[in-house]
N, C-alpha and C positions, 0 to 999 in steps of 0.2 A: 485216607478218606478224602473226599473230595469236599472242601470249602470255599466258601466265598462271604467274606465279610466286612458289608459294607460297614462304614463309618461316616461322620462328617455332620450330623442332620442335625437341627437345632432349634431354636427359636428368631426369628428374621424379621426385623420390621419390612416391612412393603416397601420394594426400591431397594432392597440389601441386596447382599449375593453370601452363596455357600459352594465350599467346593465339598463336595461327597467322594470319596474315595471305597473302593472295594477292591481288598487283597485276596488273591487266590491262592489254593493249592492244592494240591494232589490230583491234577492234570497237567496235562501240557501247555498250559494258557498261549504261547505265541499258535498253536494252532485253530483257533476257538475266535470263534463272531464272538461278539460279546454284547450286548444290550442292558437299556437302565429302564424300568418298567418303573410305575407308581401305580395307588392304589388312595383315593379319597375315602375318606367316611361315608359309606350309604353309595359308594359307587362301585363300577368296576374296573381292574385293573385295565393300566393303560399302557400301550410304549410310546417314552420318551423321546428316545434316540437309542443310536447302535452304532458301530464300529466294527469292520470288517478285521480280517488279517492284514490285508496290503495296503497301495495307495489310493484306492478310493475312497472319496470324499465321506463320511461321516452323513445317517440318517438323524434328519429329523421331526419331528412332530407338528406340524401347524403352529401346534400351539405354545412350544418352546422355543422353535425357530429365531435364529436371530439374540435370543439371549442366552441362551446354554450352549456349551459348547464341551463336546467327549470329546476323550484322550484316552490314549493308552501307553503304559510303559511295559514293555516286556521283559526285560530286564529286571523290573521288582515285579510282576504277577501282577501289576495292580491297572485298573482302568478308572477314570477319571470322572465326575461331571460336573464340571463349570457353571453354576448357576447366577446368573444375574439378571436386574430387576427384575428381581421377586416380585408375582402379587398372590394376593389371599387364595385366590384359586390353583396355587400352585402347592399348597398343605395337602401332605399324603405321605404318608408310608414308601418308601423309594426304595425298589429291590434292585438287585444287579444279577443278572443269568448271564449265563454261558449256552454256544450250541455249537459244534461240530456234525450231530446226524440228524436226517431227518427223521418224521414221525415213523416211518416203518425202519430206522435202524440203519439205512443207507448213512454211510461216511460222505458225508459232501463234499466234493471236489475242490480243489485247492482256487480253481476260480470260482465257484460259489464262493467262498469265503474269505475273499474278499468283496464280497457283497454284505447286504446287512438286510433284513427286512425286523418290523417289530411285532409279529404274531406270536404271542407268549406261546402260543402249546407246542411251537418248535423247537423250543430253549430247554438245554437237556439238563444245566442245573442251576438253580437258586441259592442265592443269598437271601440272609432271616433280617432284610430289610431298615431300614433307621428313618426315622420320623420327620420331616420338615415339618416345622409352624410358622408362616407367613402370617402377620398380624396388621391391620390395617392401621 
């Protein structure tokens, strides 16, 4: 079966940092974009950042930029997110997906993937997410 479980979320005063961690399995993860989505209360899901296969640099969000920073190890299945100073607007729900095809099924090409983009409905599977709370 194919999983993805993140970990890491927590309670943060404003100005902390968190590192979020999501292990994979029952795919191939070194072949797989990988992305960190979140989700606020009363909003809608957003992407954070993403990480390709290769050496292109790492996407990321306006609004994260500059203090989060993705990794990936493929060697443990697991991909990363470096959070620091936190603020209150950064409380959400944090999932981790994976994507190899696109929406009609097409296997994306080995340079596609080392690209990244953060359109959730590309992302072919989901992690059941873990909580950050940013407190002012």
């Amino acid at each position: 079966d194919v999983q993805l479980q993140a970990s890491g979320g927590g309670l943060v005063s404003e100005g902390g940092s968190l590192t979020l961690s999501c292990v994979a399995s029952g795919f191939a993860f070194e072949d797989y974009t990988l992305g960190w989505f979140r989700q606020a209360p009363g909003k809608e899901r957003e992407g954070v950042s993403c990480i390709g296969t290769g050496l292109k640099a790492p996407f990321y969000s306006d609004s994260v930029r500059g203090r989060f920073t993705v990794s990936r190890d493929n060697a443990k299945n697991t991909v990363y997110l470096r959070m620091n100073t936190l603020l209150p607007e950064d409380t959400a729900i944090y999932y981790c997906a994976a994507v190899k095809k696109d929406p009609r099924g097409r296997v994306l090409t080995v340079v596609e993937r080392t690209r990244c983009e953060l359109t959730d409905d590309n992302y072919n599977f989901w992690g059941q997410g873990t909580l950050v709370t940013v407190s002012s």
